[in-house]
C-alpha positions as CSV (number, residue, x, y, z in Angstrom):
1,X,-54.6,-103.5,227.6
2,X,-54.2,-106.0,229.8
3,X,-57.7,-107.6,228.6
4,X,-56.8,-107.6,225.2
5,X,-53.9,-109.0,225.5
6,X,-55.5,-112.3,227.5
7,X,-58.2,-112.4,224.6
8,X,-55.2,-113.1,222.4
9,X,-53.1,-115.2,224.5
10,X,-56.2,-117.4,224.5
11,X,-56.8,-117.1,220.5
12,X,-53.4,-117.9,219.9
13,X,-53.5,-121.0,222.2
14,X,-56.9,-122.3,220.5
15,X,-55.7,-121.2,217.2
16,X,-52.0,-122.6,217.3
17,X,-52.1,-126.0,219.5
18,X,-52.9,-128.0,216.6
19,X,-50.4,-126.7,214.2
20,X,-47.6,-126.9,216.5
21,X,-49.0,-130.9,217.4
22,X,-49.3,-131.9,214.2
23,X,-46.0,-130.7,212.9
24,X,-44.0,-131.6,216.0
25,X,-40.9,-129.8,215.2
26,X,-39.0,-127.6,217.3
27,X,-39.2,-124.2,217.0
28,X,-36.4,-121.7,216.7
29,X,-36.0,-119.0,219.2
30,X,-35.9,-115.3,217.8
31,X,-33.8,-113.7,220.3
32,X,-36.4,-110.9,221.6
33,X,-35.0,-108.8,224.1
34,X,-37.1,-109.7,227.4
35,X,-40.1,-107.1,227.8
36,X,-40.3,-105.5,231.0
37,X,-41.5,-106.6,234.1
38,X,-44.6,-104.1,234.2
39,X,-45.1,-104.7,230.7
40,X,-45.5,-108.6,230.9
41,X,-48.3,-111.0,230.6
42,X,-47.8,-114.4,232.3
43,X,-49.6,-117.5,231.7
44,X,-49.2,-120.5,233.2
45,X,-49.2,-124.0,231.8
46,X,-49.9,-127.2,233.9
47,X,-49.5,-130.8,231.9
48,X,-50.5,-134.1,232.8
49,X,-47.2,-135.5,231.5
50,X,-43.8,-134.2,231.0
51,X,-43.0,-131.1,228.4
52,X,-41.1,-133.1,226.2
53,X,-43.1,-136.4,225.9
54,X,-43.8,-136.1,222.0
55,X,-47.7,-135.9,222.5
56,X,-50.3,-133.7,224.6
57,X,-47.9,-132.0,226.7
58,X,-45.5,-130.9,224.5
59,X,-48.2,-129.7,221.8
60,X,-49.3,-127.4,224.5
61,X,-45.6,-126.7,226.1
62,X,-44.6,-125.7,222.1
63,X,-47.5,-123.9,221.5
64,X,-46.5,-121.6,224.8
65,X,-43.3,-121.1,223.8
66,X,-44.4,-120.0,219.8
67,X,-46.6,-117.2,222.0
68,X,-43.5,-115.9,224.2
69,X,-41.8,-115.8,221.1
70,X,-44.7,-114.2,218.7
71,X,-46.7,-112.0,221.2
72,X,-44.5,-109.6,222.7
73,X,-44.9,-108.9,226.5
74,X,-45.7,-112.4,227.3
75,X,-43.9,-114.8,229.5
76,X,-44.7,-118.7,229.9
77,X,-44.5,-120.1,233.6
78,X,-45.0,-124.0,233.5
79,X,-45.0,-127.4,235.5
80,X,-44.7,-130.7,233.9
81,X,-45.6,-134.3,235.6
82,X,-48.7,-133.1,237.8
83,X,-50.7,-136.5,238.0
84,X,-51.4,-138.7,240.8
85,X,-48.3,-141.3,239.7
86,X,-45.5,-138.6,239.5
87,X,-46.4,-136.0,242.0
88,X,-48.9,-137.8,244.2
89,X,-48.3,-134.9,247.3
90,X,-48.7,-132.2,244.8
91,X,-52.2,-131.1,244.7
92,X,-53.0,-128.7,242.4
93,X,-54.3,-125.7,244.4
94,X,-50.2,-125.6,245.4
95,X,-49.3,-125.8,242.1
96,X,-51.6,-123.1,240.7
97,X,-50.5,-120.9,243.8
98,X,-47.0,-121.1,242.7
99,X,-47.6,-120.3,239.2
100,X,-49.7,-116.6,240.6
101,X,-46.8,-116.0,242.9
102,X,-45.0,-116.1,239.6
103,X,-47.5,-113.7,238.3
104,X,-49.5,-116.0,235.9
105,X,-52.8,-114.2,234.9
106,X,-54.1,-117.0,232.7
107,X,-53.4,-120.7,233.5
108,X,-53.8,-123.5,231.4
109,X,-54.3,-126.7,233.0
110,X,-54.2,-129.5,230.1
111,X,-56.1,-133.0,231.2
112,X,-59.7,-134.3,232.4
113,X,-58.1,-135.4,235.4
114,X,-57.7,-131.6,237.0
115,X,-61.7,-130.8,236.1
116,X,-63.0,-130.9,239.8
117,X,-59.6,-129.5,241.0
118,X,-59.9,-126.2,238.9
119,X,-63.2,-125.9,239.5
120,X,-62.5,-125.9,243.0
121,X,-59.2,-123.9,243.2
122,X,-60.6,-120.9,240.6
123,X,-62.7,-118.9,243.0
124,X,-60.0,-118.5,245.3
125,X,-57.9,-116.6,242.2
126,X,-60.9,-114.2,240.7
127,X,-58.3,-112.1,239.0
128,X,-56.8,-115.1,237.1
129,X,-58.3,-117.2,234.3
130,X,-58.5,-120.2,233.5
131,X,-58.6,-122.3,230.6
132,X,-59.2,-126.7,231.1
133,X,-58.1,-127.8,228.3
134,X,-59.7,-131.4,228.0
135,X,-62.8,-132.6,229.4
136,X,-66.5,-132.5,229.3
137,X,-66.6,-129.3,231.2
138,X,-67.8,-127.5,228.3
139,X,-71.2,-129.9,228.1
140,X,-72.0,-129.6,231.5
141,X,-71.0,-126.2,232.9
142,X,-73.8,-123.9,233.7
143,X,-74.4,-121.1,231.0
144,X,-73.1,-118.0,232.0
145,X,-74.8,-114.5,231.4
146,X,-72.8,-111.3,230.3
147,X,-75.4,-109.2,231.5
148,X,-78.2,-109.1,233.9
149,X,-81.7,-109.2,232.4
């Protein structure tokens, strides 16, 4: 269940992000009662800039508030203003440890500059995934088998 769910956290976020940047609006909250605890799936959100800064951040901190309020179960966890200039003695292996001690399954991290960071911080989480959102990652990663042949 629990699997499912991720693979349509994840759809959602791919799918959605660029609706909810290119119409920029707010969106309305539906009043939801909040699921139970056991019941929950957390993902976590880390932005290069802060949540509200009309751009890249806020598409992605938008499009994790349309899923807490369109998937049920699901919870957003999120930091804003993790870059070298704003939080210079924040690394990012303490921020993603926060969001798991929040329960975050799935974390987001949403700029090039965290590449080496996740790459380096992921192993030590093998029950969590993680999405990098921008970056050449994708061109350069390693191909990954399913199965052993």
């Amino acid at each position: 269940m629990v699997r499912i769910r991720l693979i349509l956290v994840v759809a959602v976020v791919a799918l959605l992000l660029p609706l909810v940047a290119a119409q920029g609006s707010e969106i309305a909250p539906q009043g939801a009662p909040a699921p139970a605890q056991e019941d929950e799936f957390v993902f976590g959100l880390i932005m290069v800039g802060p949540h509200d800064d009309r751009g890249w951040s806020q598409a992605h901190y938008e499009a994790g508030l349309y899923i807490e309020e369109n998937v049920p179960g699901t919870r957003m966890v999120w930091v804003d203003r993790i870059n070298a200039a704003d939080n210079p003695d924040r690394p990012l292996d303490v921020v993603v440890e926060d969001l798991v001690e929040q329960g975050a399954q799935l974390i987001i991290a949403n700029s090039d500059e965290y590449k080496n960071d996740v790459n380096a911080v992921a192993p030590a989480y093998p029950d969590v995934v993680f999405l990098h959102v921008s970056g050449d990652a994708v061109l350069t990663a390693p191909r990954r088998r399913t199965s052993p042949t």
